[in-house]
N, C-alpha and C positions, 0 to 999 in steps of 0.2 A: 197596215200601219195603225189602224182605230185600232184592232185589237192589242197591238203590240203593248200602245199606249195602256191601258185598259187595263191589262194585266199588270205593268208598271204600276199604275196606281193602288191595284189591288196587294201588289205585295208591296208597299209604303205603308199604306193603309196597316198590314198586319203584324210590321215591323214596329210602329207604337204600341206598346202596351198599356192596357186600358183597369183607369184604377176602378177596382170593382167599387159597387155602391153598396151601403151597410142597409141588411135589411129593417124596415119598421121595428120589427121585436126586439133589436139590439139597440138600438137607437133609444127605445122608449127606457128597457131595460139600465141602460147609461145615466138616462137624466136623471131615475129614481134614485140609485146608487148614490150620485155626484148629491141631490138631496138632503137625503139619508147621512150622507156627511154631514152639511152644512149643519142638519138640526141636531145631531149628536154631539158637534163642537159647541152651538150654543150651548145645550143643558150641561155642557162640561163647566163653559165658563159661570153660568147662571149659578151649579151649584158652588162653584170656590166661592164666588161673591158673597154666597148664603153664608156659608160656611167661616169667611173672615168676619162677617157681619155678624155672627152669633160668634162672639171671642168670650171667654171665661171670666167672667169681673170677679170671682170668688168661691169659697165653697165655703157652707155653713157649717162649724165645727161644733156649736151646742145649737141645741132645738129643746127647748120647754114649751107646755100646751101648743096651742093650735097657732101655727106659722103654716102662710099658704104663699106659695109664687104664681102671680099670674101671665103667662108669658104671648104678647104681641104679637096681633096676629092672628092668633087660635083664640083668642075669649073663653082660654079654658085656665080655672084655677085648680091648681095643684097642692095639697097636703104634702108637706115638705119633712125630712127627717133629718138628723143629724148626715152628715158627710155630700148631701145634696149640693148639686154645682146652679150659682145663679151666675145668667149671661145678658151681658151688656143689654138693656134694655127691658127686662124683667122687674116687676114691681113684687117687692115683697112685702106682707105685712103682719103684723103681729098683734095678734086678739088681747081680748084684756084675759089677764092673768098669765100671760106669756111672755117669754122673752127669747132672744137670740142672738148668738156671734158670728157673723161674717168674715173669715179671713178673706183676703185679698191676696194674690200669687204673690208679690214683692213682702207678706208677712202683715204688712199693717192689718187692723183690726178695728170693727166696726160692733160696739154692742146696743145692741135695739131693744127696747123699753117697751112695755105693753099698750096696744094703740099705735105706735110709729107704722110709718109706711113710708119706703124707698125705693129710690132705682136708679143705677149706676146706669148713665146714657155715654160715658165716655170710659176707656180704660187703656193703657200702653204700655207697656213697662217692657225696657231693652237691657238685660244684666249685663251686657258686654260694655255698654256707654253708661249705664247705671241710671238711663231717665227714666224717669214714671211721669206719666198725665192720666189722673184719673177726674171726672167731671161725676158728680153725686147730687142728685135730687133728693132731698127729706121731704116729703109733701105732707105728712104732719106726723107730731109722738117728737118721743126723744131722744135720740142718738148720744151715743161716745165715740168719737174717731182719735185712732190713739197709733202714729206714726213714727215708731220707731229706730229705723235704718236709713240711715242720711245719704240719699242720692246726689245726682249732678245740681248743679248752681238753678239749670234751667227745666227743674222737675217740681213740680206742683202738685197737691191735692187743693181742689176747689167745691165747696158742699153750698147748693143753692135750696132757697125755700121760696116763697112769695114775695117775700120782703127783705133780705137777707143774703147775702153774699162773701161764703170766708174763704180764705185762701191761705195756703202753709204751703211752705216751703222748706223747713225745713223737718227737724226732730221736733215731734207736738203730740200734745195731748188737750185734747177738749171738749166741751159737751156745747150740744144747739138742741132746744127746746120749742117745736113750734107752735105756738098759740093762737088763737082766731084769727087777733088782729095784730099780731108782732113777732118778731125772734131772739129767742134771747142766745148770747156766744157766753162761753166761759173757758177760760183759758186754763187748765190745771199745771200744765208747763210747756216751755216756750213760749213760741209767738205766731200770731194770727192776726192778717190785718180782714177789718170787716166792713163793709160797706152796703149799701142799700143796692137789690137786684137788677133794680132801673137804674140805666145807662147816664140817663138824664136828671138822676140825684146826685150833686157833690157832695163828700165829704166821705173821710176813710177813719177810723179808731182800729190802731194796734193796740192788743192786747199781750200781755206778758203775763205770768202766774198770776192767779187767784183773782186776775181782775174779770169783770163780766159786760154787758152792753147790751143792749135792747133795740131792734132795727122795728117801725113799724112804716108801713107802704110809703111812698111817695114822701121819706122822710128819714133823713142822717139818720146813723147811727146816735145814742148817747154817747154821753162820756161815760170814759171807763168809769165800775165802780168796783170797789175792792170788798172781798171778802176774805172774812178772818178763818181759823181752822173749821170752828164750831159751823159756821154757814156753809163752809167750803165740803164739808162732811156731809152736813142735813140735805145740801143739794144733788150729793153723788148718789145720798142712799133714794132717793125721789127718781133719781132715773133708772136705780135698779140693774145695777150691773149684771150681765152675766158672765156665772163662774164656772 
């Protein structure tokens, strides 16, 4: 009877079958793998992030003398030539005896005066909805921004300095000059409202053709003042267009 039992249980016993155990070397071999993903997914994600982060704010269509971009990050400055792409957060600037033009993708146009130095920290522009948001530091010299192609209600060029804050919305053309201790705006056509950088200055001055305004820190804008052809001329050829 014991044995009968005995063998009973032995063939029960063999009727389970028994889930085999994965060796050490698979097991390890597994975790590496499943790893090896995980880090490969980040640097995917890591570099798209890089990659929208560095989006195109322009490419320079003239280059006179020495124009350098210094691009964030690397602390490494670049001699620049004609057809050169600067991107969102790149500071350009332009030596004395130099000048150059900035196109922007939607076309508007940006020309830089000897001495100026900038950088585009914001840029968007969607052709299907027609908005642009472009955000422009001038941190000194003198600029022409000159916005041609009339987008959405809710599209913006906005150009800031230390003291200085202009915004256009629509079709404009105008020059910002910035000086030690102030900015000057001049409207050559349309309109640009101006105000002081700081949040906690009130007061705003629209401009409309040939008038001009002077922002200095921690202080309204002027009133507009008007200029006639002859000023209006002597002050374009001072910033030195490029053609």
């Amino acid at each position: 009877m014991r044995k009968w039992l005995c063998l009973a249980v032995q063939k029960e016993d063999a009727a389970i079958p028994l889930k085999p155990a994965w060796p050490p070397f698979f097991l390890f071999a597994a975790r590496s793998v499943c790893a090896a993903l995980i880090s490969l997914s980040v640097c995917i994600a890591i570099s798209s992030e890089a990659k929208a982060a560095a989006a195109v704010a322009g490419k320079l269509s003239i280059v006179k003398g020495g124009v350098t971009i210094e691009r964030p990050g690397t602390g490494k400055v670049t001699d620049v030539k004609p057809g050169a792409e600067l991107l969102v957060g790149d500071v350009i600037t332009i030596g004395e005896g130099a000048d150059a033009q900035l196109v922007l993708p939607d076309s508007a146009f940006v020309n830089l005066a000897p001495g100026a130095s900038l950088r585009v920290n914001q840029y968007s522009f969607d052709p299907g909805s027609e908005k642009r948001m472009v955000f422009v530091r001038l941190m000194r010299g003198k600029a022409r921004f000159v916005v041609y192609n009339r987008m959405s209600h809710d599209s913006a060029v906005i150009v800031e300095t230390d003291s200085a804050r202009v915004t256009a919305s629509g079709t404009v053309d105008f020059v910002m000059n910035v000086m030690a201790d102030a900015t000057e705006t001049l409207a050559l056509s349309g309109f640009v409202r101006v105000n002081n950088s700081s949040d906690f200055v009130v007061g705003t001055v629209s401009l409309g053709e040939n008038l001009m305004t002077i922002v200095k820190a921690k202080t309204p804008p002027s009133g507009p003042v008007a200029m006639n052809r002859r000023q209006r001329k002597e002050y374009i050829r001072r910033v030195r267009q490029s053609r």
